[in-house]
Structures are given as structure tokens and as C-alpha cells.
N, C-alpha and C positions, 0 to 999 in steps of 0.2 A: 215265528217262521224263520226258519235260517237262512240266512245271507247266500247268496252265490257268491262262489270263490272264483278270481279272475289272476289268472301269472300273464304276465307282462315279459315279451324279449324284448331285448333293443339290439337290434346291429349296426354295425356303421359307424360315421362319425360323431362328434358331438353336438354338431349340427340336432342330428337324429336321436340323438341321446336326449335333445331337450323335447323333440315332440313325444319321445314315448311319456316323458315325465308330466306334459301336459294330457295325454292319453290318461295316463295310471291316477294322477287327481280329478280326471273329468266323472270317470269310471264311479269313485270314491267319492266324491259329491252328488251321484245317483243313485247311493247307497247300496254297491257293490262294497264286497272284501277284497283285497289284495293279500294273497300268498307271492312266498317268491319259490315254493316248491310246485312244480307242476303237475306233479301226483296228484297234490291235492284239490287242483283247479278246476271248476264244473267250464270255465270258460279260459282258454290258451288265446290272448293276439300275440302276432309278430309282428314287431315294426322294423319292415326290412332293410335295406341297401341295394343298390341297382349302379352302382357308380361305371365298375369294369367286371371283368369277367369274374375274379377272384370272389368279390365281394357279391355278386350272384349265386356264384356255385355255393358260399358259406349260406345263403339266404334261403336256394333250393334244399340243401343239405338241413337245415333246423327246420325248414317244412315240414318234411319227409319224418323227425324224428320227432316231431311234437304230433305227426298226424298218425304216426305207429302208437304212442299215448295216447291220442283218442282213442283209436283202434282195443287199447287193453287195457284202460283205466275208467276213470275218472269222468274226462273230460267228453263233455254232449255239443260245444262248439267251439272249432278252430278258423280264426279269425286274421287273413295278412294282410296286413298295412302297409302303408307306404310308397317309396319309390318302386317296388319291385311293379306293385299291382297300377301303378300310376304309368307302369311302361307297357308291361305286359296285358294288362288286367284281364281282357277276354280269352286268351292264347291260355292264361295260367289258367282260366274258369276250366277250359277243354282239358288240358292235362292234367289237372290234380282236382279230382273229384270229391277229394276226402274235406276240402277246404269249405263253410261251408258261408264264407262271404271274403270277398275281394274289397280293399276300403284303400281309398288313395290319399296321396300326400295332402288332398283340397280339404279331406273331409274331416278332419283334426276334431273340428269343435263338434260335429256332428256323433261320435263314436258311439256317447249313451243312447243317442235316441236308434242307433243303428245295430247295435247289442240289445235292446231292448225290443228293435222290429223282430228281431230274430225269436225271441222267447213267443212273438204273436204269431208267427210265422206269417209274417210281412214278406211278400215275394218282393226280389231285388232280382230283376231280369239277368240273367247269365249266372246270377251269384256276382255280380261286380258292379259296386257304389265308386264311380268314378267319374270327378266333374274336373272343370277346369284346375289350374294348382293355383289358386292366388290366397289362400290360407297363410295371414300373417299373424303371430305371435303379437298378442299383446297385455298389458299388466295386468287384467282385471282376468286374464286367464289363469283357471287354476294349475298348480303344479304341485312332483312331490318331485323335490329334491332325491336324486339314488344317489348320485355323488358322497365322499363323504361330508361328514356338516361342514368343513373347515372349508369347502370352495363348492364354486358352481358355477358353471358355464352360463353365459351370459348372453343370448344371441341377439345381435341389434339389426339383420338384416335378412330378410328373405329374398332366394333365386338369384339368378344369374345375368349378364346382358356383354359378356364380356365375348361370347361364341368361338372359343377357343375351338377346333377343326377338330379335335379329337372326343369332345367332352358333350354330353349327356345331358345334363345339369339344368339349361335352360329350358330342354323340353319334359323335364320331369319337375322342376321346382317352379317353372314361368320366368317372367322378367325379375330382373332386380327393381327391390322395395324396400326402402327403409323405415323402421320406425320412428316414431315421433320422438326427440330429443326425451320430453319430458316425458314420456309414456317408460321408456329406458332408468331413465334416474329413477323415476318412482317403484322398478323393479329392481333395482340395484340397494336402493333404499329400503326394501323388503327383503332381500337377500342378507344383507346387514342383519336387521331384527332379527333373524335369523339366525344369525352367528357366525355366517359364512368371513372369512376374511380372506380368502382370494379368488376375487373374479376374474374369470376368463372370456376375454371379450371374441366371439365370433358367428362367421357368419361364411358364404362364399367365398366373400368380396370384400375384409372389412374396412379396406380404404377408400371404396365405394360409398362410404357411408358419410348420407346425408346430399351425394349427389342430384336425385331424383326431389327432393323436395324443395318447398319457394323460400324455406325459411334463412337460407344460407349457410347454414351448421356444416361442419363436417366431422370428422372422426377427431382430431385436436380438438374442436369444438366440447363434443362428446366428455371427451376425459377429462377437459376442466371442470365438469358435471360431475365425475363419478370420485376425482383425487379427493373433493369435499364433502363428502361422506364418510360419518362417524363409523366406525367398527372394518373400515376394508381396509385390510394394509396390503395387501398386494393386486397390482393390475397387471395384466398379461393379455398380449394380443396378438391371436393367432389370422392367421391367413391374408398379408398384407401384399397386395401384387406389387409387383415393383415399381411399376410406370405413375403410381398414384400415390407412393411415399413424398408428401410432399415436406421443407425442412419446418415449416411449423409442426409437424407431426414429431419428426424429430429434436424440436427444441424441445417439445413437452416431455417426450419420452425422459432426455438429458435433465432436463429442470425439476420433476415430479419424483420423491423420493418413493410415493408410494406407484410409481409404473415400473416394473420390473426390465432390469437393464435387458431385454431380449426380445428381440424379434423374428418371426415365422416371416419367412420370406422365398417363396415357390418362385424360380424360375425356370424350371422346368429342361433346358436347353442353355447353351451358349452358340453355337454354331449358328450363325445367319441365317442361311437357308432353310434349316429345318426349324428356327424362329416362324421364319417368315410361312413357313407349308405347317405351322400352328395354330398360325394366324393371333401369335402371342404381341401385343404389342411391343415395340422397343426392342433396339437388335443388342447383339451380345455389348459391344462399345455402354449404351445407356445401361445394362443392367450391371459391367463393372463400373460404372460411374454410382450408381445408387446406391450399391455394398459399400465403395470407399467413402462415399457422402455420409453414408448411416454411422460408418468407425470412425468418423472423425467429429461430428457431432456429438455420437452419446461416444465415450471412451467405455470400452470395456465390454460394448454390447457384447451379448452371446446371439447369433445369427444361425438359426436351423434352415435348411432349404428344403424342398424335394423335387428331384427330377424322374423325367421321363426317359427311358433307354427303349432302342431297337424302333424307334419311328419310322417311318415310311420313308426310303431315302437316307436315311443316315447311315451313310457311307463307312468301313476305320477309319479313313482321315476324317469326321466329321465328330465319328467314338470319340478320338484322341483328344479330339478340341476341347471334347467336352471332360474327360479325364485329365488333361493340363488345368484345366480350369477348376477341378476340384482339389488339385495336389496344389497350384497358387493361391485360390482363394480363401483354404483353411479354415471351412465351416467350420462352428461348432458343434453341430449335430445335423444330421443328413439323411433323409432317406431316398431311397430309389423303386421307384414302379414300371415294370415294363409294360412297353404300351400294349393296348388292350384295345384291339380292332373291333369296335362299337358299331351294331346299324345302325342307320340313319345319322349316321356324322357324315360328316367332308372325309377325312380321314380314311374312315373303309373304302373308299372309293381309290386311294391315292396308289400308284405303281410302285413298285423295287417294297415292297411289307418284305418286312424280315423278320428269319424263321425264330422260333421257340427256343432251341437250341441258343441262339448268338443273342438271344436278349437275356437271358438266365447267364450265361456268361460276361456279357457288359455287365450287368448285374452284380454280379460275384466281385467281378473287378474293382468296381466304383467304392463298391460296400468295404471292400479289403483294404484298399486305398485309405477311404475314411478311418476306418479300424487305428491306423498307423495315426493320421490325424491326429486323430481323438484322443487320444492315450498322450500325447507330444502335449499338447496342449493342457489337460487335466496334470500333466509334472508337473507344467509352468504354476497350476494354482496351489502345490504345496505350498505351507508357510502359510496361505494368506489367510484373509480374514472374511465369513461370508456365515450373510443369515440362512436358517434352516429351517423350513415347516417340517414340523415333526407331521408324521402320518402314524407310524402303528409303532408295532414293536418289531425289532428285527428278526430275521430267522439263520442270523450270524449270531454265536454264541458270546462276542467276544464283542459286540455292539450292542447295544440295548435297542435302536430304535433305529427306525428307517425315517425318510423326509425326503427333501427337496431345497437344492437350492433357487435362488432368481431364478438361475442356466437352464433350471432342469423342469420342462412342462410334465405335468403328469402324463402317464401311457405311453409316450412316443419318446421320452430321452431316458437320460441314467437317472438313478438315485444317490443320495447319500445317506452314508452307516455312521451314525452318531453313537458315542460314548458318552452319555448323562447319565440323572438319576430324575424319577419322580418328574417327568413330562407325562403330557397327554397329547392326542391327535390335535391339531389345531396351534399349538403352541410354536413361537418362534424363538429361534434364539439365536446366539452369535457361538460363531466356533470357529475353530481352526481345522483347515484340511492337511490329514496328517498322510494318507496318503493317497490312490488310486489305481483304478485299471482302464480296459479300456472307454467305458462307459462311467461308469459308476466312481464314486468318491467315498473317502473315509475322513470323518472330523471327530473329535473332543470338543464338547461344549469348554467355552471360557471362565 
């Protein structure tokens, strides 16, 4: 009897990257197939995004296109997941008829036995399986790695409690939860076997981690668990709020060769007021206090941010503040999102919302700004000396191979164009940065 064929999307973060991966082995342990062509799929799920509008509209728009393939292929059910149906679920059931079950962020471990209602034709009232979200990842759950082998995202925390006024999060992922110390090691541990050697450690919140439980661990805790482990040589940790870098965080970062000199650090804002109408903890003063604590602790960190532009109330004198502050504080990598007027936040609610227009334009600006940055700063690393995970092979004729430095996370910053011979994905090596642009780098292996 042949197998049904199931394609898997993932949108969204990495967050979301790891539930689809827990989805696509749950699937695959219930003796489904996995294609990654969709043509060929008797069954399509989305595992959406729902964060701001951008990341809606991409989630509506793959709906839409994987439900015109049902329409003229293949495929006898289309299945969305996640945050979308975790916000929406009933509203989407009414509008998109083609869908022929709604499954939210809670119902993770549940998906065979909910793919499988579907083949009995099990009625699911509206077309929408949607329960509370308190679905937390843990080791003994299956996963397939999509990443490539050489790394993998590592999530140590579920949901949110932070209630940022503009943000979403808590009511689509629940409270913040973190996993059991040793439940994490023994997944990192498994990652290893693997062959994974660079874990990415995240979550919301991942300074948050270890808060919520009796055992007293926290996030430095954590990584003196993962540094000793056979086969990882590289640790990377994304999404660190600022107010919760504590400097035992940072001595480990400075002390542990195998933690990667670089830190993800989202402040969102500088200007006070619009701090404070965030309901971000810590006014602008504490977050340049935490930048220059972190660069003076670990020497050399590379420091990515992301901010929010065109918030409710944010004035030009207010733009400015926050554009002085990206020309002094000279991230190393930066991105910008304009704010995205969410129901049901604080936020939609709030007076002076500024138009489309001037947030596209703060926008342009910040991002130009950086631009100049960033190229100033990649000069200063000609000459030096820095390791490289090779990734593939280049599509420069005059490099062999692409990678990454520490600096450089994968998908969100630059890469580097190595000139070796006879590497593979996975492989590290040492080289010299010969030269760069404004993103990206060029090195000779040594």
C-alpha cells in the first residue's frame, strides 16, 4: 500500500522552524512520507507566522497558493498551523474554505492523530483544532532537522510574559516556560550525535531562561551544560533582552571559547517615552549602559539589534534620538521593522499612529545609516584573523565556498567568501579576511 505524501512549510522564525521540524518527524513516526515538492503531496500543512502584518500577509499569500494546488493537483488536504490559526482560527475557518483543518500553536504533539482524524473524516467543529497554547518542546519529541546538518536551532523556552504594548506573542504562544535544564542538555547531547556543531540557542526570551522554575538555573547556568559537550563547537544566542543580561551571562560568553563572541540584543527604541508607551523595561540610559557593560566584558563582541520605527507618538525629535543612537552606538548588524498596528495590543489603541509613508522612510533611513556602519566596521576586520563554518560552495567564481563567521548568524547577517580547496559544509577553519562590502566578507584559508 503506498504511503501518503505530506510537504511541510514553515514560515516565520526559528522559533517556528523548530515546531515544523517537530510536526514533519511526528508525521514520519506515523508512517507518513515526507516530500519537499508539493506537487507531489497527497497532504500540504502550513506552519504559519502571525507576528505583524508583513508576516500575515506572507502566511495569507502561501495559503492561497498551496490551496490553488490543491485545487489542480495532487493534493486531497490542506492543513494551517500555528500561530496564524491560534489567532485567527474561526475568522480563517469563514474565509478560506479551501482549508480543510485549522491546528494551532497548543496542538504540536497532537498533528498525526489530527491528519489521521481527517482520512476518518472525524468532524472538527468549524474546521478549527484549537486549545489553549501551553505546547512545550521537549527531548523525547521527535524532530527532523531541515537546517543544514552542520547546525540547529536549539529552543530552550516557550511563550512570552514580558507584554510588550505592541506584541502579540503572549496571546498566541501563552506565558513564558522554560525547559528543564537537563531535558535541554540531553537534546543538545542528541544534536551533537548528530553532527550538528553549531547550536543556536533560542527562544522569545532567552535571558528569561530558567526564571519560572525552583531549581535556580538560569541561562549562564545553561551554557555551562552545553560548552561541555563532545562535537559542538560553536554556541550562539539569539534573542537576549536587555534588562536580563546579567554579567555572569557575560563572563561566560568572555570565558567559553566554544560561545560565539556575539550577541542578539533587540532594543527596540531609545527615546524614553516611547520606551515607556512599549512598556519595554529600562529606559534608554540602562540600555546604553548594557551595550557598553557587554563591550567591555566580552572584547570584540559583534552586537546585532532590532528596532521598531514609526510607533505611536514618535515624534522627528524622538526619530532623531533614535538615529543618533544608531550612528553612536555602531551595531554590528541591525535590522528595522516598522511598527505594525496589531488588535488586541495596547498599542492599536494608542493616539498620534504614524502613517505608512514616514515609517518606510525612518526605515530607509536607519537601514542607510547602518549600510555606512557596517562596511566602516568590516574594513577595520581586514588583516585579521577569524574562524569560518564553511556552508556550501560559492556562486562567486573567484571563491570556492561560502560560510560564516562567529559575527555572522545565519539568514539575518552577511556571509563570508572563502578561497580554499577540498572543504565540506560543516567544516571550520581559520582564515584571513582579505577583503569586504557592506555586508558580507572575503577571506583565504591559512
Amino acid at each position: 500500500m503506498r504511503k501518503e505524501k505530506v510537504h511541510v512549510v514553515s514560515l516565520g522564525c526559528p522559533k517556528n522552524l523548530v515546531d515544523s521540524e517537530v510536526i514533519t518527524a511526528t508525521l514520519i513516526k506515523d508512517g507518513l512520507e515526507i516530500t519537499p515538492h508539493p506537487e507531489e503531496a497527497d497532504i500540504i500543512i502550513i506552519n504559519t507566522c502571525a507576528f505583524i502584518l508583513p508576516a500575515k500577509e506572507e502566511s495569507i499569500d502561501e495559503i492561497f497558493r498551496m490551496a490553488q494546488m490543491k485545487k489542480n493537483g495532487r493534493c486531497g488536504r490542506l492543513i494551517v498551523a500555528g500561530c496564524l490559526p491560534q489567532r485567527y482560527g474561526s475568522a480563517l475557518a469563514r474565509e478560506i474554505p479551501e482549508v480543510d483543518l485549522f491546528i494551532g500553536t497548543g496542538e504540536i504533539p497532537r498533528v498525526a492523530e489530527l491528519v489521521r482524524g481527517l482520512e476518518k473524516g472525524d468532524s472538527h467543529e468549524d474546521r478549527v483544532c484549537i486549545g489553549d497554547p501551553t505546547f512545550l518542546m521537549r527531548s523525547y519529541h521527535p524532530r527532523v532537522i531541515s537546517t543544514p546538518a552542520h547546525m540547529s536551532y536549539l529552543k530552550v523556552s516557550e511563550g512570552c510574559s514580558n507584554r510588550c504594548s505592541y506584541c502579540v506573542i503572549p496571546a498566541i504562544r501563552g506565558r513564558f516556560r522554560s525547559r528543564e535544564t537537563d531535558d535541554v542538555i540531553a537534546e543538545a547531547e542528541s544534536l551533537a550525535g548528530r553532527g550538528v556543531k553549531e547550536v543556536i540557542i533560542t527562544a522569545q526570551d532567552t535571558t528569561s531562561y530558567g526564571r519560572d522554575l525552583k531549581s535556580g538555573v538560569t541561562l549562564a547556568t545553561l551554557l555551562k551544560g552545553i560548552v561541555s559537550i563532545e562535537g559542538i563547537k560553536w554556541i550562539r544566542l539569539l534573542y537576549t533582552y536587555p534588562m536580563n543580561i546579567t554579567g555572569e551571562l557575560l563572563e561566560i560568553v568572555a570565558k567559553e571559547e566554544k560561545i560565539c563572541n556575539y550577541l542578539d540584543i533587540p532594543v527596540q527604541h531609545i527615546d524614553d517615552e516611547i520606551l515607556t508607551a512599549m512598556k519595554r523595561r529600562g529606559d534608554g540610559s540602562r540600555i546604553r549602559e548594557t551595550l557598553a557593560r557587554t563591550r567591555k566584558i566580552v572584547p570584540g563582541v559583534a552586537i546585532r539589534t532590532s528596532l521598531i520605527v514609526g510607533f505611536p507618538g514618535e515624534t522627528p525629535k524622538r526619530f532623531k534620538n533614535l538615529l543618533e543612537f544608531v550612528q553612536e552606538t555602531r551595531f554590528d548588524h541591525l535590522g528595522v521593522f516598522k511598527y505594525s498596528q496589531e488588535e488586541g495590543t495596547e498599542a492599536a489603541q494608542l493616539p498620534r499612529q504614524v502613517s505608512e509613508g514616514v515609517k518606510e522612510s525612518r526605515r530607509n533611513t536607519i537601514m542607510e545609516e547602518q549600510s555606512l556602519v557596517s562596511y566602516e566596521i568590516n574594513q577595520t576586520l581586514i588583516g585579521s584573523e577569524e574562524e569560518i563554518l564553511i556552508e556550501g560552495e560559492s556562486e562567486i567564481s573567484e571563491y570556492d565556498y561560502v560560510g560564516r563567521a562567529q559575527r555572522q548568524a545565519p539568514d539575518i547577517d552577511g556571509v563570508t567568501y572563502v578561497k580554499s580547496r577540498g572543504r565540506s559544509p560543516g567544516d571550520i577553519i581559520t582564515c584571513r579576511i582579505t577583503g569586504c562590502e557592506e555586508y558580507d566578507l572575503y577571506a583565504e584559508e591559512l
